[in-house]
C-alpha positions as CSV (number, residue, x, y, z in Angstrom):
1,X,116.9,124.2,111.0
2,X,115.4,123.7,107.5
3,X,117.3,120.6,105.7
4,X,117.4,119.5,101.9
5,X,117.0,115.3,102.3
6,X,117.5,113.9,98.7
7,X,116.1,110.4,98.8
8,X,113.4,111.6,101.2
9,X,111.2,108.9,100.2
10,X,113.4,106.3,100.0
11,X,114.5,103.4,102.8
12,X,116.8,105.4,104.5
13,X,115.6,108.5,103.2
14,X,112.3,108.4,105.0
15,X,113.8,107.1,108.5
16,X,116.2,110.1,108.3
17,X,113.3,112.3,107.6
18,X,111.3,110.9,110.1
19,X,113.8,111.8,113.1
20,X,114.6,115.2,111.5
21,X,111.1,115.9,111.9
22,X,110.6,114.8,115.9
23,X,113.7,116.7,116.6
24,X,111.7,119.8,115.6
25,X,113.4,120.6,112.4
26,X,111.9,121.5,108.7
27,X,112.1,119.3,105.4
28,X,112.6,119.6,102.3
29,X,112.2,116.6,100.2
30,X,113.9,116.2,97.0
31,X,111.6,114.5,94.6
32,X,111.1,113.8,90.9
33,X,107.7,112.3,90.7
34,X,104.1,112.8,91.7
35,X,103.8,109.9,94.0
36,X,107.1,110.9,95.8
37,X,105.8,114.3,96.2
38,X,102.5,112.6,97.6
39,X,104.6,110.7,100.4
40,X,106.7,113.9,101.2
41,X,103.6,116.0,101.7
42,X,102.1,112.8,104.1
43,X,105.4,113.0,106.2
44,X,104.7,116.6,106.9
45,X,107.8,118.1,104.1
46,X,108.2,120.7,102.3
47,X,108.9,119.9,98.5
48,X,111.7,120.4,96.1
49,X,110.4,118.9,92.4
50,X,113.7,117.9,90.6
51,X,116.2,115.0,90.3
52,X,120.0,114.7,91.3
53,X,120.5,115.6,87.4
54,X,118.9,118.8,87.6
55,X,121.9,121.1,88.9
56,X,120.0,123.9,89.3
57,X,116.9,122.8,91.2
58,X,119.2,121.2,93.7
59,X,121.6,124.7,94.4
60,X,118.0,126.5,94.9
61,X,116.9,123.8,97.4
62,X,120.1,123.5,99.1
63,X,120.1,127.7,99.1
64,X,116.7,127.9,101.2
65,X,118.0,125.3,103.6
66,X,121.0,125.1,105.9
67,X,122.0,122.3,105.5
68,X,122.1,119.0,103.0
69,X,121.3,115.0,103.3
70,X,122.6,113.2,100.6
71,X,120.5,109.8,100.8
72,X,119.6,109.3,97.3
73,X,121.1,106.3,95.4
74,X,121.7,105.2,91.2
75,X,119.9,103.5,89.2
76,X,120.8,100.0,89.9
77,X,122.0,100.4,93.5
78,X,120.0,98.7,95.8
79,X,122.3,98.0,98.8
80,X,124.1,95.0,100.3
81,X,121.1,93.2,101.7
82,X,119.0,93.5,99.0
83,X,121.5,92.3,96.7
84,X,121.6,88.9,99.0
85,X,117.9,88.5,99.1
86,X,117.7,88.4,94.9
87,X,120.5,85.9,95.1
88,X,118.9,84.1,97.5
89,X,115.6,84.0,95.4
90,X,117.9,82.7,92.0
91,X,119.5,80.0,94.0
92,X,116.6,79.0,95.9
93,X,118.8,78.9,99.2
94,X,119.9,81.4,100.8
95,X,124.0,80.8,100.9
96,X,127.3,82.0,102.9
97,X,130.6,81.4,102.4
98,X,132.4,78.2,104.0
99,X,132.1,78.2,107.8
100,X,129.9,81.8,107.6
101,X,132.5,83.6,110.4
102,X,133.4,86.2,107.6
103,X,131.3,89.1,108.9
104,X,130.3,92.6,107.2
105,X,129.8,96.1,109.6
106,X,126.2,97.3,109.5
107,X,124.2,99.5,110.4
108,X,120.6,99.5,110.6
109,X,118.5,102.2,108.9
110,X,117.0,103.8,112.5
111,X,120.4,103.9,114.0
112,X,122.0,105.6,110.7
113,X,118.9,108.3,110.5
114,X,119.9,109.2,113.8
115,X,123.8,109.5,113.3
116,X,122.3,111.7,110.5
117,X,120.8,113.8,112.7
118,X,123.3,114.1,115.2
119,X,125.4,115.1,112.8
120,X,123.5,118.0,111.4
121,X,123.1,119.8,115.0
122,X,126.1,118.6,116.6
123,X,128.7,117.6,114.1
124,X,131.9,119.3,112.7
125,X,131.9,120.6,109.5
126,X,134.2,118.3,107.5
127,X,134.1,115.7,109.5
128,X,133.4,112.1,108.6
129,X,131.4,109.9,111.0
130,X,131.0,106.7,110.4
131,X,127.5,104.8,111.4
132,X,128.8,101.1,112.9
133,X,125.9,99.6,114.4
134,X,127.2,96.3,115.3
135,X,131.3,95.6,114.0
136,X,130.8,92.7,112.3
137,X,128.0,90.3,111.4
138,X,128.9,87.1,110.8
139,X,127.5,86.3,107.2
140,X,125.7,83.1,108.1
141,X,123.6,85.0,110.6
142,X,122.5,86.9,107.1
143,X,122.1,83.5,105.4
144,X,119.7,82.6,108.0
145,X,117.3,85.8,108.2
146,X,117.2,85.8,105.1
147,X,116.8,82.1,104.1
148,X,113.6,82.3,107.4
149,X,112.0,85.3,105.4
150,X,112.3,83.7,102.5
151,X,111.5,80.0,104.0
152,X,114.0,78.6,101.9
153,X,117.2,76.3,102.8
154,X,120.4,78.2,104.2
155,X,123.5,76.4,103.2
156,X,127.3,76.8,103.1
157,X,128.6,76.6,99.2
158,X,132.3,76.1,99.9
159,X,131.9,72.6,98.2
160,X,130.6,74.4,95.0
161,X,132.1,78.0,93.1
162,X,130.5,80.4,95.1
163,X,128.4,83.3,93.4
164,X,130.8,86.2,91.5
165,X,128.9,88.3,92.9
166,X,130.1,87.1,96.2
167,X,133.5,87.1,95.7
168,X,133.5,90.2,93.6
169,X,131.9,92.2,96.6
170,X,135.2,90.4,98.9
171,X,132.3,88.7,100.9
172,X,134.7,86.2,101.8
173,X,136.6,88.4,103.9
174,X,136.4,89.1,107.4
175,X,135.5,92.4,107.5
176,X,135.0,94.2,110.4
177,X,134.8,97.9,112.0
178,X,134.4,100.0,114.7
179,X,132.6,103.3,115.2
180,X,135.0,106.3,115.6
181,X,135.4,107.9,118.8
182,X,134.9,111.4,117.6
183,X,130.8,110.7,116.6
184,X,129.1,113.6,117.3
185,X,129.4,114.8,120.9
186,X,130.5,111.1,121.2
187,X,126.8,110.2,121.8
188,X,126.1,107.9,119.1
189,X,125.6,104.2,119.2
190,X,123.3,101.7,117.5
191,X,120.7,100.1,119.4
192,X,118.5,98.6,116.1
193,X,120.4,95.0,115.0
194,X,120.7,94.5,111.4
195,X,119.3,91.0,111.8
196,X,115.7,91.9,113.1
């Protein structure tokens, strides 16, 4: 099968790419840039020169394919984790919430590229799926990976205002989920934890 991947090159992009292409199937790779269209051809894709803007570059990829990955992201957007890392590196400490039990679902990139995948050849069309790896992690496990990375101090702030950017995002909930049990010929689970 020949699949349009925007954000081919990009985090999740290229892991999604990556097992598209050891299952056998052909790429296309969205990209707006010489150097993306440098990576793309090194991965083994073929390339669609355009950007998420450009309407009609994206229906004449999508029409020589059969089928679409959306991975692409805004400007600005740059995920959960990373999001906790440039805190970390303005505080100088990386910090959770109170006792650290409030816990956010995750996924980790391999696992999601291959829900991806699963989805394309085996997956219902309309369906949602939703890529779980591991229900909840408990935020101070976070704190520490990323204050070991980082070899800076992990610390609880409960005794000082936490972060708005932690509260905004509801970090201090205890957030959990499960996969669903309709995953693509229900054969899905992650095996990659967010925290290695």
């Amino acid at each position: 099968m020949r699949i349009l991947v925007t954000g081919a090159t990009g985090f999740v992009g290229s892991a999604v790419v990556q097992q598209l292409l050891k299952a056998g199937h052909r790429v296309m790779g969205l990209t707006r840039s010489e150097a993306g269209a440098a990576a793309l051809n090194a991965m083994g894709t073929d390339i669609q020169h355009g950007s998420l803007e450009d309407v009609q570059r994206l229906r004449d990829g999508a029409a020589a394919c059969e089928a679409v990955i959306h991975t692409a992201h805004g400007e600005g957007d740059h995920g959960f984790i990373p999001l906790l890392i440039a805190l970390a590196r303005k505080t100088v400490a990386a910090c959770y919430i109170g006792d650290g039990l409030n816990r956010w679902p995750a996924v980790h990139r391999l696992d999601a590229a291959n829900l991806y995948r699963l989805a394309i050849e085996h997956g219902a069309a309309g369906a949602r799926y939703r890529a779980i790896g591991e229900e909840g992690v408990p935020f101070k496990d976070i704190a520490e990976v990323i204050g070991r990375r980082l070899k800076q101090p992990v610390v609880s702030n409960l005794p000082m205002k936490p972060p708005s950017i932690l509260v905004g995002s509801r970090c201090a909930q205890a957030w959990t989920a499960r996969p669903q049990a309709n995953t693509p010929k229900h054969c899905w689970s992650g095996s990659q934890h967010i925290t290695d």
